[in-house]
C-alpha positions as CSV (number, residue, x, y, z in Angstrom):
1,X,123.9,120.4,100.7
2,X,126.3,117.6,101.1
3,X,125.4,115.0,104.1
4,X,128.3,112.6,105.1
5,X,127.4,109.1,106.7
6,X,130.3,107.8,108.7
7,X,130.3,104.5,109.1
8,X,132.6,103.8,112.1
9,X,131.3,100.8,114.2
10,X,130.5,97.2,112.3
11,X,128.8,95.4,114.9
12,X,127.1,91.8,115.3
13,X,123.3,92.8,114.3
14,X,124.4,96.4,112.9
15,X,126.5,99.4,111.7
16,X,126.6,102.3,113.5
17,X,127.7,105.8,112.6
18,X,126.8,109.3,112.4
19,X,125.3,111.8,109.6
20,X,126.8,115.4,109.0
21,X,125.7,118.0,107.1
22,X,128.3,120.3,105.7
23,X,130.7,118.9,108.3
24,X,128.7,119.3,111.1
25,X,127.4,116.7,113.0
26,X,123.4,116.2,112.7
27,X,122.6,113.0,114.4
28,X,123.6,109.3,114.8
29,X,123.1,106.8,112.8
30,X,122.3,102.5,112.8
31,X,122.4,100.9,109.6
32,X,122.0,96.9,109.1
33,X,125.4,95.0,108.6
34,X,127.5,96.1,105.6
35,X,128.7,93.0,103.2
36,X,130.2,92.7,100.9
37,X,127.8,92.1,97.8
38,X,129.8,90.8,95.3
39,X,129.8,92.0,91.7
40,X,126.2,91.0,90.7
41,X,124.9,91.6,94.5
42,X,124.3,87.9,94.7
43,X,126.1,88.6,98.4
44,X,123.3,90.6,99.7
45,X,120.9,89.1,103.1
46,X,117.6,90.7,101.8
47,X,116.7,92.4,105.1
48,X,119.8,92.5,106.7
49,X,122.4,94.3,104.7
50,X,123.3,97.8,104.8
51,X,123.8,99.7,101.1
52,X,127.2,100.0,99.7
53,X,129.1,103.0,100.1
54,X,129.1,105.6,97.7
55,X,127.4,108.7,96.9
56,X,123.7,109.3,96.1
57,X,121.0,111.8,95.3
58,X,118.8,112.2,98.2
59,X,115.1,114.1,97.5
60,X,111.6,114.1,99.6
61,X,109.0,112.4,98.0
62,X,105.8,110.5,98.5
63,X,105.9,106.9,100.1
64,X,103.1,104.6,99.4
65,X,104.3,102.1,102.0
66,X,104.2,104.8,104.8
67,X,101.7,107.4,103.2
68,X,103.7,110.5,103.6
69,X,106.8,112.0,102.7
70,X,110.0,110.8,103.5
71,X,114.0,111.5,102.9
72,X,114.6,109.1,99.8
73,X,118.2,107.6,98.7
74,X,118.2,107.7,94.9
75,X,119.3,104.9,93.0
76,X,121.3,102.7,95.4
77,X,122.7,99.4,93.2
78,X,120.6,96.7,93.7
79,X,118.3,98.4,96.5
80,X,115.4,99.4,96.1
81,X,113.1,102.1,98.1
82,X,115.9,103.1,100.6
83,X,114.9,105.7,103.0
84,X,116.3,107.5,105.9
85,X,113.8,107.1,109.3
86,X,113.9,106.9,112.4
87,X,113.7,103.6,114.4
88,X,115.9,102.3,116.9
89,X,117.0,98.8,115.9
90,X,118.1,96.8,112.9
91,X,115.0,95.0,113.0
92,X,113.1,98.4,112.0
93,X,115.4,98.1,109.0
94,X,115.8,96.5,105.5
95,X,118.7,98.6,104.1
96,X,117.2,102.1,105.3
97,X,119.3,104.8,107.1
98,X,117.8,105.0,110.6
99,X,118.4,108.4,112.8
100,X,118.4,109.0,116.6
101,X,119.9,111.2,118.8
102,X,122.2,108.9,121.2
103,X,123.5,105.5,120.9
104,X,122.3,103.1,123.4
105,X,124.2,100.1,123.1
106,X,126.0,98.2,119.7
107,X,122.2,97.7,118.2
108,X,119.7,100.7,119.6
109,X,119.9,103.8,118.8
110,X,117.0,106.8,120.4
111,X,115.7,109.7,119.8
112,X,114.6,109.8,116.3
113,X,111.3,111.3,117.0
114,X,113.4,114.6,117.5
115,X,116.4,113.7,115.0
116,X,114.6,112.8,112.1
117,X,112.1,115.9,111.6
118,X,115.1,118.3,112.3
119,X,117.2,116.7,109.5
120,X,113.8,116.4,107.1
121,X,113.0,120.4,107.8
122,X,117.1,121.3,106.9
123,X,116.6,119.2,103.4
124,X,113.0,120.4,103.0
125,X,114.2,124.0,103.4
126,X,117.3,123.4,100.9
127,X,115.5,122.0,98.3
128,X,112.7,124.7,98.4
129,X,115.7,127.0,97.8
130,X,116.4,124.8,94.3
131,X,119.4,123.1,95.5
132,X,120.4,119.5,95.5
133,X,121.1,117.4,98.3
134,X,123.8,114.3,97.9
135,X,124.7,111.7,100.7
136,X,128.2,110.3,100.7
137,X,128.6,107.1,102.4
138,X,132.2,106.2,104.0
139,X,133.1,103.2,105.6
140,X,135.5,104.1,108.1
141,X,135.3,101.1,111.0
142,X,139.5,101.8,111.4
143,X,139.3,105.4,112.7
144,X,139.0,106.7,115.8
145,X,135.0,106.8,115.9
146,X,133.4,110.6,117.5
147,X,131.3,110.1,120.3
148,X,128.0,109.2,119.7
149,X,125.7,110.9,121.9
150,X,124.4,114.4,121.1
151,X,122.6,115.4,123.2
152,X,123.8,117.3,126.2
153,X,124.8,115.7,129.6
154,X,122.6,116.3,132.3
155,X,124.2,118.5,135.0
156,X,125.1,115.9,137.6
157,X,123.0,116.5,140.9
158,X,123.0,114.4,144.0
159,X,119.2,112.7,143.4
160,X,118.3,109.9,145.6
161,X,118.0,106.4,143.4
162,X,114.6,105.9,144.2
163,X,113.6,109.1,141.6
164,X,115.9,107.8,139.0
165,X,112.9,107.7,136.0
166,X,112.6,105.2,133.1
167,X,112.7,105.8,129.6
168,X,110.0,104.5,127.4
169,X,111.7,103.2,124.3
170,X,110.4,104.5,120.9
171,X,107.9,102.6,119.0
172,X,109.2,100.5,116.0
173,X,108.5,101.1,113.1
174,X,107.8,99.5,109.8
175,X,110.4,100.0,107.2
176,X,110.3,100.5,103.2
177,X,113.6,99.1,102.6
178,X,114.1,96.8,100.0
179,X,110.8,96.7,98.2
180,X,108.4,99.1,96.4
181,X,107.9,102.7,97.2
Protein backbone atom coordinates (compact mmCIF):
# COMPACT_ATOMS: atom_id res chain seq x y z
CA UNK A 1 0.00 0.00 0.00
CA UNK A 2 1.62 3.20 -0.93
CA UNK A 3 0.10 6.44 1.08
CA UNK A 4 1.26 9.89 -0.44
CA UNK A 5 1.42 13.04 1.90
CA UNK A 6 1.02 16.21 -0.16
CA UNK A 7 2.35 18.88 1.35
CA UNK A 8 0.75 21.88 -0.33
CA UNK A 9 0.13 24.87 2.16
CA UNK A 10 3.32 26.18 4.43
CA UNK A 11 1.59 28.26 6.81
CA UNK A 12 2.61 30.56 9.89
CA UNK A 13 1.99 27.86 12.82
CA UNK A 14 1.70 24.74 10.30
CA UNK A 15 1.79 22.72 7.09
CA UNK A 16 -1.18 21.55 5.69
CA UNK A 17 -1.87 18.84 3.10
CA UNK A 18 -3.59 15.79 2.42
CA UNK A 19 -2.96 11.83 2.58
CA UNK A 20 -3.77 9.34 -0.36
CA UNK A 21 -3.79 5.93 -0.54
CA UNK A 22 -3.05 4.51 -3.93
CA UNK A 23 -4.01 7.81 -5.42
CA UNK A 24 -6.95 8.36 -3.82
CA UNK A 25 -7.68 10.81 -1.49
CA UNK A 26 -8.13 9.62 2.32
CA UNK A 27 -8.19 12.52 4.48
CA UNK A 28 -6.48 15.93 5.26
CA UNK A 29 -3.61 16.52 6.79
CA UNK A 30 -1.77 19.40 9.43
CA UNK A 31 1.78 18.87 10.07
CA UNK A 32 4.06 21.46 12.27
CA UNK A 33 6.25 23.87 10.03
CA UNK A 34 8.72 22.16 7.67
CA UNK A 35 12.56 23.63 8.01
CA UNK A 36 14.94 23.11 6.75
CA UNK A 37 17.21 21.00 9.14
CA UNK A 38 20.46 21.38 7.99
CA UNK A 39 22.88 18.49 7.45
CA UNK A 40 23.34 17.29 11.09
CA UNK A 41 19.53 18.50 11.97
CA UNK A 42 21.08 21.09 14.19
CA UNK A 43 18.08 23.31 12.31
CA UNK A 44 15.25 21.47 13.86
CA UNK A 45 12.64 23.60 16.68
CA UNK A 46 12.07 20.42 18.94
CA UNK A 47 8.22 20.64 18.96
CA UNK A 48 7.69 22.58 16.18
CA UNK A 49 9.11 21.12 13.07
CA UNK A 50 7.49 18.91 10.59
CA UNK A 51 9.78 15.63 9.37
CA UNK A 52 11.69 15.90 6.23
CA UNK A 53 10.33 14.58 3.09
CA UNK A 54 11.06 11.34 1.96
CA UNK A 55 9.75 8.00 2.10
CA UNK A 56 9.19 5.67 5.15
CA UNK A 57 7.98 2.37 6.39
CA UNK A 58 4.85 2.81 8.20
CA UNK A 59 3.59 -0.31 10.70
CA UNK A 60 0.96 -0.56 13.79
CA UNK A 61 2.45 -1.13 16.93
CA UNK A 62 2.23 -0.59 20.59
CA UNK A 63 2.62 2.99 22.14
CA UNK A 64 3.65 3.35 25.63
CA UNK A 65 3.04 7.02 25.69
CA UNK A 66 -0.66 6.57 24.60
CA UNK A 67 -1.23 2.78 25.60
CA UNK A 68 -2.61 1.39 22.51
CA UNK A 69 -1.82 0.97 19.05
CA UNK A 70 -1.05 3.50 16.77
CA UNK A 71 0.04 4.18 12.89
CA UNK A 72 3.94 4.43 13.39
CA UNK A 73 6.50 6.31 10.78
CA UNK A 74 9.68 4.15 10.74
CA UNK A 75 12.89 5.62 11.09
CA UNK A 76 12.49 9.32 10.28
CA UNK A 77 16.26 11.12 10.43
CA UNK A 78 16.66 12.57 13.55
CA UNK A 79 12.86 12.01 14.87
CA UNK A 80 11.98 9.95 17.01
CA UNK A 81 8.51 8.20 17.90
CA UNK A 82 6.60 9.87 14.89
CA UNK A 83 3.09 8.87 14.67
CA UNK A 84 0.07 9.67 12.61
CA UNK A 85 -3.19 10.95 14.95
CA UNK A 86 -5.62 12.83 14.94
CA UNK A 87 -5.70 16.24 16.66
CA UNK A 88 -6.67 19.45 15.26
CA UNK A 89 -3.82 21.92 15.85
CA UNK A 90 -0.07 22.19 15.79
CA UNK A 91 -0.04 22.37 19.30
CA UNK A 92 -1.33 18.60 19.52
CA UNK A 93 1.86 18.00 17.58
CA UNK A 94 5.71 17.41 17.97
CA UNK A 95 6.52 16.18 14.41
CA UNK A 96 3.45 13.65 14.16
CA UNK A 97 1.14 13.49 11.14
CA UNK A 98 -2.20 14.67 12.33
CA UNK A 99 -5.65 13.54 10.25
CA UNK A 100 -9.07 15.15 10.01
CA UNK A 101 -11.61 15.34 7.66
CA UNK A 102 -11.92 19.22 6.66
CA UNK A 103 -9.64 22.12 7.01
CA UNK A 104 -10.92 24.82 9.20
CA UNK A 105 -8.69 27.54 8.79
CA UNK A 106 -4.48 27.77 8.05
CA UNK A 107 -3.87 25.96 11.65
CA UNK A 108 -7.20 23.59 12.59
CA UNK A 109 -8.00 20.87 11.00
CA UNK A 110 -11.48 18.38 12.25
CA UNK A 111 -12.76 15.44 12.11
CA UNK A 112 -10.17 13.07 13.08
CA UNK A 113 -12.30 11.05 15.28
CA UNK A 114 -13.79 9.64 12.01
CA UNK A 115 -10.57 10.09 9.64
CA UNK A 116 -8.14 8.44 11.72
CA UNK A 117 -9.87 4.91 12.58
CA UNK A 118 -10.92 4.64 8.82
CA UNK A 119 -7.25 5.07 7.64
CA UNK A 120 -5.89 2.79 10.79
CA UNK A 121 -8.64 -0.19 9.73
CA UNK A 122 -7.30 0.20 5.63
CA UNK A 123 -3.51 -0.31 7.04
CA UNK A 124 -4.68 -2.78 9.75
CA UNK A 125 -6.41 -4.83 7.03
CA UNK A 126 -3.35 -4.63 4.55
CA UNK A 127 -0.83 -5.64 6.77
CA UNK A 128 -2.95 -8.63 8.08
CA UNK A 129 -2.88 -9.57 4.40
CA UNK A 130 1.28 -9.63 4.75
CA UNK A 131 1.85 -6.52 2.82
CA UNK A 132 3.89 -3.46 3.53
CA UNK A 133 2.76 -0.15 3.79
CA UNK A 134 5.27 2.98 2.84
CA UNK A 135 4.48 6.79 3.21
CA UNK A 136 6.01 9.18 0.66
CA UNK A 137 6.24 12.61 1.73
CA UNK A 138 6.19 15.49 -1.06
CA UNK A 139 6.56 18.96 -0.52
CA UNK A 140 4.64 20.56 -3.08
CA UNK A 141 3.65 24.33 -1.54
CA UNK A 142 4.05 25.62 -5.58
CA UNK A 143 1.12 23.59 -7.02
CA UNK A 144 -2.22 24.18 -7.35
CA UNK A 145 -3.33 22.62 -3.83
CA UNK A 146 -6.87 20.09 -4.08
CA UNK A 147 -9.51 21.20 -2.02
CA UNK A 148 -9.40 20.39 1.29
CA UNK A 149 -12.56 19.44 2.64
CA UNK A 150 -13.97 15.88 2.26
CA UNK A 151 -16.74 15.60 3.39
CA UNK A 152 -19.80 16.28 1.44
CA UNK A 153 -21.61 19.70 1.21
CA UNK A 154 -24.80 19.93 2.99
CA UNK A 155 -27.68 20.48 0.53
CA UNK A 156 -28.33 24.14 0.88
CA UNK A 157 -31.93 24.71 2.48
CA UNK A 158 -33.42 27.96 3.48
CA UNK A 159 -33.03 27.47 7.62
CA UNK A 160 -33.77 30.49 9.72
CA UNK A 161 -30.29 31.72 11.45
CA UNK A 162 -31.53 31.29 14.79
CA UNK A 163 -31.21 27.08 14.20
CA UNK A 164 -27.80 27.46 12.79
CA UNK A 165 -26.03 24.76 15.50
CA UNK A 166 -22.37 24.99 16.88
CA UNK A 167 -19.71 22.61 16.53
CA UNK A 168 -17.97 21.40 19.48
CA UNK A 169 -14.31 21.25 18.58
CA UNK A 170 -12.46 17.95 19.12
CA UNK A 171 -10.55 17.36 22.28
CA UNK A 172 -6.63 17.75 22.02
CA UNK A 173 -4.67 15.48 22.39
CA UNK A 174 -1.35 14.57 23.71
CA UNK A 175 1.24 13.74 21.20
CA UNK A 176 4.29 11.21 21.07
CA UNK A 177 6.26 13.10 18.78
CA UNK A 178 9.75 13.62 19.33
CA UNK A 179 10.42 11.44 22.26
CA UNK A 180 10.17 7.79 23.45
CA UNK A 181 7.63 5.31 22.21
Amino acid sequence: MQLTLHRTALKPKATLGHLDIDGVTECVTLEDVVRDLGPDGSSKIFGETAIPAGTYQVVIDWSAKFQKFMLHILDVKFFTGIRIHSGNTDENTEGCVLVGQEVESDDYIHGGSVALPQLQAKIQAELARGGHVQITILDEFNCEAAPLVLKEAPVEAEVPTSTVEEVPAEPALAQEGQGAV
